[in-house]
C-alpha positions in Angstrom: -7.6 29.7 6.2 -9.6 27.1 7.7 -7.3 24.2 9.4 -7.2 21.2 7.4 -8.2 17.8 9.7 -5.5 15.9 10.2 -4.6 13.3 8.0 -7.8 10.7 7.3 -9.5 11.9 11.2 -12.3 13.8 9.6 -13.4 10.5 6.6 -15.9 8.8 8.7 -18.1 7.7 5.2 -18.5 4.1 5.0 -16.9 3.6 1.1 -18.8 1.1 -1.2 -17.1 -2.3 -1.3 -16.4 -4.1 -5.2 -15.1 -7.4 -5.6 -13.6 -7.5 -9.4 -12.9 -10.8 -11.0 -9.0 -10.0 -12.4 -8.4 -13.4 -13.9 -9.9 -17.0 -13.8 -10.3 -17.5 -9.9 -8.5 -14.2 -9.1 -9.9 -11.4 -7.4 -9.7 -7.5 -5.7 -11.5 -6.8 -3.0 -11.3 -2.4 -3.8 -13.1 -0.1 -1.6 -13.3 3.3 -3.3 -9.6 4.1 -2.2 -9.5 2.2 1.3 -7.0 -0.9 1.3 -7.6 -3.3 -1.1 -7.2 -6.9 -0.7 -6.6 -9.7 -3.7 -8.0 -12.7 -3.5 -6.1 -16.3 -5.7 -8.3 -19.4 -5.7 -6.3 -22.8 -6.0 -6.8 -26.2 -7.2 -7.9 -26.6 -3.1 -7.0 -23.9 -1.0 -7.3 -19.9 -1.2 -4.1 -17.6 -0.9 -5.1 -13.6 0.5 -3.2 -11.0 -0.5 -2.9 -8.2 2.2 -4.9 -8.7 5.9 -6.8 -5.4 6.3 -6.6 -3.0 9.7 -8.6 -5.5 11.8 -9.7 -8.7 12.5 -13.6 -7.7 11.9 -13.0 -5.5 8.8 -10.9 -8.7 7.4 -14.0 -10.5 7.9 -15.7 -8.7 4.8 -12.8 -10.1 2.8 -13.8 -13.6 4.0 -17.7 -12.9 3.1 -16.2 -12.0 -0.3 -14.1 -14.9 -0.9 -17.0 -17.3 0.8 -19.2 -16.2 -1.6 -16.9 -17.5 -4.7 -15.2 -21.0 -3.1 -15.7 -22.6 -0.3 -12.1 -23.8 0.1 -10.0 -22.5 3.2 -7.7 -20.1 3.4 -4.7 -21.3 4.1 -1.8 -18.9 2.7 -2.2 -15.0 3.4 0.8 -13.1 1.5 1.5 -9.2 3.1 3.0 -7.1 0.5 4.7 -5.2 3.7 4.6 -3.9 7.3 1.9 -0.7 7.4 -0.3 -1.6 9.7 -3.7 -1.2 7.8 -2.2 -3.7 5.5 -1.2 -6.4 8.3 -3.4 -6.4 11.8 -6.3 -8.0 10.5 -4.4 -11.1 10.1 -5.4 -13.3 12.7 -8.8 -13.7 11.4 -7.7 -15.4 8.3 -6.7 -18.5 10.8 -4.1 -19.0 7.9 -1.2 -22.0 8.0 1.5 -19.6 6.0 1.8 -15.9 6.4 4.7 -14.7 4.4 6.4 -11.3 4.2 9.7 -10.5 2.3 12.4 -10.7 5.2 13.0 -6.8 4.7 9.6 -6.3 5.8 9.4 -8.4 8.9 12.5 -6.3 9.7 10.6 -3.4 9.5 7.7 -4.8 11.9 10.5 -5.5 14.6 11.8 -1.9 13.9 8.7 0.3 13.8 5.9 -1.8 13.4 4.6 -0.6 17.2 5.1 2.9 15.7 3.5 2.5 12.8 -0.1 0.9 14.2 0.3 3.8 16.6 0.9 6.7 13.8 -1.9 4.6 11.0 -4.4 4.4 14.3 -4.4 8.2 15.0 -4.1 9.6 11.2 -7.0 6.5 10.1 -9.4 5.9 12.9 -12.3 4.7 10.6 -10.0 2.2 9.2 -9.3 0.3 12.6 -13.1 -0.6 12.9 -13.5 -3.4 15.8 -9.3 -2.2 16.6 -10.0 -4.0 20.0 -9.7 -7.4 18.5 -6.1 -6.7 17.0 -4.0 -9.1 19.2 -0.9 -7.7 18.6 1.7 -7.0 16.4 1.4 -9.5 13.0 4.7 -11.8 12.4 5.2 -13.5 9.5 5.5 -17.6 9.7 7.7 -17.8 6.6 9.9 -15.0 4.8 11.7 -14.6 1.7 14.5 -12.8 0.2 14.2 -12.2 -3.4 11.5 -14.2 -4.6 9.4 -17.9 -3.5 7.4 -20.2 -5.3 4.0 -21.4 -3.8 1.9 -23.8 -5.4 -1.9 -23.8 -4.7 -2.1 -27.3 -6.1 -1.0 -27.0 -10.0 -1.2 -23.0 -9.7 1.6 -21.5 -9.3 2.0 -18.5 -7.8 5.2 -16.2 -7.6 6.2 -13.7 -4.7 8.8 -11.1 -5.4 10.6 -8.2 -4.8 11.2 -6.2 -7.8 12.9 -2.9 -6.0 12.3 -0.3 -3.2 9.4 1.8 -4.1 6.5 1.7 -1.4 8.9 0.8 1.4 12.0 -0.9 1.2 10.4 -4.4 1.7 8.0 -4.1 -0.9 6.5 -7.9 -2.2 5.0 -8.6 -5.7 2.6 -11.1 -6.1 2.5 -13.0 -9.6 0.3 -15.2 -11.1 1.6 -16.9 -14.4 -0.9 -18.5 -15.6 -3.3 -15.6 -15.8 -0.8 -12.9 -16.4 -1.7 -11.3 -13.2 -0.4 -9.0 -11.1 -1.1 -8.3 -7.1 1.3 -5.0 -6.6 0.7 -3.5 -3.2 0.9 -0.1 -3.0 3.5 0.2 -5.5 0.9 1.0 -8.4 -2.3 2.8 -7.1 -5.3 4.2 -9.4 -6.4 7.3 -8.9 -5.6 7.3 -5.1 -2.7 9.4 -3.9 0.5 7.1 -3.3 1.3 7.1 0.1 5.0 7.6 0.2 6.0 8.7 3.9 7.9 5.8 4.1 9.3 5.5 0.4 12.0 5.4 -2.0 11.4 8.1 -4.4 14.2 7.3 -7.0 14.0 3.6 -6.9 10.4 4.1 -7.5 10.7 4.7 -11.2 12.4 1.7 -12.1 10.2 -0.7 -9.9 7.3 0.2 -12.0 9.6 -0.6 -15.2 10.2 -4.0 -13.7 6.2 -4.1 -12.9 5.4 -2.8 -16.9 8.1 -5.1 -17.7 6.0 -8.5 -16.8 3.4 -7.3 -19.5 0.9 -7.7 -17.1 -3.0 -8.3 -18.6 -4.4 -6.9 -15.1 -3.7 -5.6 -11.6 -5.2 -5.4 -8.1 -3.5 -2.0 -6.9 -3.0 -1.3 -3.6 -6.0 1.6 -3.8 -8.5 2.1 -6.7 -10.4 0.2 -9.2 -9.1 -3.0 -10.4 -7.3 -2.9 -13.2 -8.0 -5.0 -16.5 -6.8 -4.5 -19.8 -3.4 -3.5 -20.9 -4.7 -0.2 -21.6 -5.7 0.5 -18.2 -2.6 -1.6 -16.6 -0.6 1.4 -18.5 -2.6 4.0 -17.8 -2.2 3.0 -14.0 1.6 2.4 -14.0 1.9 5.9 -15.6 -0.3 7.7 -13.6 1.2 6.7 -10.4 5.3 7.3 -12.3 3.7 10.6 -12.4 2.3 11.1 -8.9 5.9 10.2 -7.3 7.9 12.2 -9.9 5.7 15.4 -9.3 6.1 14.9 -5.4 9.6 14.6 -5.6 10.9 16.7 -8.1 9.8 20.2 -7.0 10.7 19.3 -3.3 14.2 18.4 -4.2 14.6 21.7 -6.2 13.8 23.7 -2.6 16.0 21.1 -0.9 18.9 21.4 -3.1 18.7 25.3 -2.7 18.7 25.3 0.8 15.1 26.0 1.2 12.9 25.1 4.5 10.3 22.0 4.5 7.4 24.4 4.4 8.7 26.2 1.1 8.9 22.3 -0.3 5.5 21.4 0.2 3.7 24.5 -1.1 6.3 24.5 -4.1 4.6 20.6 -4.2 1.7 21.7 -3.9 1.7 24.0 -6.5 2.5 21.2 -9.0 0.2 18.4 -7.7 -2.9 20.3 -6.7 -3.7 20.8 -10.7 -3.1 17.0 -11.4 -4.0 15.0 -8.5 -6.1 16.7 -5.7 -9.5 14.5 -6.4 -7.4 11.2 -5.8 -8.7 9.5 -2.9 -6.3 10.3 0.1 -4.5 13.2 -1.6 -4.5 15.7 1.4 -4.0 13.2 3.9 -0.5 12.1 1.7 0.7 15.3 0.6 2.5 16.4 4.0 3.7 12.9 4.7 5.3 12.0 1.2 6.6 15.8 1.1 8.5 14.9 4.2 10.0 12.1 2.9 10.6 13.8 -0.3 13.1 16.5 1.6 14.8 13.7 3.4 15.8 11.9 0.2 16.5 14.8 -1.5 19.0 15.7 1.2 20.4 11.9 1.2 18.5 10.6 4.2 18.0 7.1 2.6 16.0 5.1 5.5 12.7 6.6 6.5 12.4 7.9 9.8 10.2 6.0 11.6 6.8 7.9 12.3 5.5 8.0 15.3 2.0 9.7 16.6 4.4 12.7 18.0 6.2 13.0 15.1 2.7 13.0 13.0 1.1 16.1 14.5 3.9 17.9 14.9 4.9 18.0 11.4 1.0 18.4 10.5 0.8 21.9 12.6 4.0 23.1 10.9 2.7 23.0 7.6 -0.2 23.8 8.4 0.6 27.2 9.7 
């Protein structure tokens, strides 16, 4: 069999950009599976939700939102700590950026790690990485939830469970009905879940579905608008972590070897989800973490680039 490239290292094609109006002033920047951004325009200032890789490829967020308002930017909200999500920060020149206080936790406990593991599996997603000036710290952080107002628009940040990581944010906007998730709902992109919490994962959807949302910016895929396709989303992805974990914890419980879980994994995912965007660069990672739950391991390990290709090669083999 023919090696498999690791991770994202052989996607070098340029992915067609969208930007979706979800609401009235709200809007997701989607990339065909790449990182989306959201976008929430104020009585007189702009809030972004989630930074991009690097300055210059947060720059095409900024041509999208300049071509809808001309009011600054001046809040920038990161759902949590991965670094595709965060480094491109400092081009948004922004006077708030907020993170739960979970997640700037996680940047002081891996977040050099993690730019360091995301750089080497990702390399066309750290276009212009030379401009990254280092690490991205929150100015403000939350616990539970915070209210900011964008003149009369309210907008409400909140953490709803573990799912994604264990500092996952929620972004809501009342007025619209709308919903900014993260990477806790994806559409038709693989859920990344190296880092996750498989059975909290469930019920942080429920509390997601539970807020009736009438549309979503996801952290991958299309925007989503319409109940209908809100469900269809929320279900899809319920589906994606329940089939990752479930087999692996059978092979876990029994004893069995990582390499038994991910091809017992495999053989239930490949059927259902191996045209999502991502899929083969998740499947090894989330299978990992998968076999850790299951065996009570509740904190990720932290990834690092060593850690990355050597569990790559052994399931590879």
């Amino acid at each position: 069999m023919t090696a498999r490239a690791f991770a994202s290292a052989g996607d070098l094609a340029e992915k067609q950009i969208s930007f979706t109006e979800v609401g009235e002033g709200l809007w997701a920047f989607t990339a065909e599976g790449d990182p989306n951004s959201g976008v929430i325009i104020g009585d007189d200032c702009v809030m972004v939700v989630e930074a991009q890789a690097t300055p210059l490829l947060a720059n095409k967020v900024i041509e999208k939102v300049r071509s809808v308002t001309d009011k600054p930017i001046t809040h920038l909200v990161l759902t949590h700590y991965h670094a595709v999500r965060v480094l491109g920060a400092s081009a948004f020149d922004a006077r708030q950026v907020i993170m739960s206080d979970v997640a700037r936790s996680m940047v002081a406990e891996r977040g050099q790690e993690d730019w360091d593991s995301e750089f080497q599996r990702m390399p066309r997603l750290f276009e212009g990485h030379e401009s990254i000036p280092g690490l991205t710290w929150p100015t403000t952080t939350f616990s539970g939830r915070m209210t900011v107002y964008l003149g009369n628009r309210r907008v409400d940040i909140l953490q709803v469970g573990r799912a994604h990581t264990a500092g996952d944010a929620v972004i809501r906007v009342p007025d619209e009905q709308v919903l900014f998730t993260g990477d806790i709902v994806e559409y038709r992109s693989a859920c990344y879940c190296g880092d996750g919490h498989f059975l909290d994962w469930g019920g942080t959807l429920d509390r997601i579905a539970s807020f009736r949302p009438s549309a979503i910016a996801p952290g991958r895929g299309d925007a989503l608008v319409g109940e209908e396709m809100v469900a269809e989303a929320i279900e899809s992805t319920r589906d994606f972590v329940d089939s990752t974990y479930e087999p692996t914890a059978r092979v876990a419980a029994r004893g069995g070897t990582l390499k038994e879980a991910f091809e017992a994994t495999r053989a239930v995912c490949d059927p259902k989800f191996s045209d999502y965007a991502i899929y083969e660069h998740c499947l090894p990672f989330n299978v990992a973490r998968a076999y850790d739950e299951a065996r009570g391991i509740d904190t990720p390990r932290i990834w690092t680039a060593q850690r990355d290709l050597e569990m790559w090669a052994a399931l590879q083999d």
